[in-house]
N, C-alpha and C positions, 0 to 999 in steps of 0.2 A: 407511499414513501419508503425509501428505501433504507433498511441499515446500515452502518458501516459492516458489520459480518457479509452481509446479501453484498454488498460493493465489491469488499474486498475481495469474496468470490468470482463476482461477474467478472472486475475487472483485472487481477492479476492471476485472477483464474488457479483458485488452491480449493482446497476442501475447506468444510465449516469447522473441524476442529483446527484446522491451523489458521483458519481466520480470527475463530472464539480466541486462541492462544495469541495472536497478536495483539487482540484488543483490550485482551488482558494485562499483559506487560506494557502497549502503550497507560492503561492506565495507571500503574502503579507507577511506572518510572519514568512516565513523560514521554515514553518513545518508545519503538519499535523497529526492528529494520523486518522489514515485510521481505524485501524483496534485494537480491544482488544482480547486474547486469552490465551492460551496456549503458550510454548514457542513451541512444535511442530509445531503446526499449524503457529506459528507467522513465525517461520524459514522457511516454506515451501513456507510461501508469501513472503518472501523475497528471495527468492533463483528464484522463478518467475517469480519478476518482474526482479531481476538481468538478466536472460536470456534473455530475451527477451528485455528490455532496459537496459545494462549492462552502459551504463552513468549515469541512475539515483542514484543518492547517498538514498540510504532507510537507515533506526534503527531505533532497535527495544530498546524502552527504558523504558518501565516497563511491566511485563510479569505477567498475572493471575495468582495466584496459584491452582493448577487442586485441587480437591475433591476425 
């Protein structure tokens, strides 16, 4: 079973202290912004973590605009 840190890692691909750091502030404050990008790339991470922990509620709530 995998955890959200071990996830976070696998899938948007950061180190464990910025994973630990996210899952820290989603917990205090209900949220977290993991990640900024594209909306491809943003959906891809979402679609990732959903597989793999399909309970975690993730969104994506504002999206870079590409170049």
């Amino acid at each position: 079973m995998k955890t959200i840190i071990d996830s976070l890692m696998f899938v948007v691909e950061i180190h464990s202290q910025q994973a630990e750091q996210c899952t820290l502030i989603a917990h205090h404050n209900g949220k977290a912004v993991i990640k900024q990008g594209s909306k491809k790339v943003l959906l891809e991470i979402q679609q990732g973590l959903s597989e793999i922990l399909p309970e975690l509620d993730t969104e994506i709530s504002k999206i870079t605009p590409t170049k």
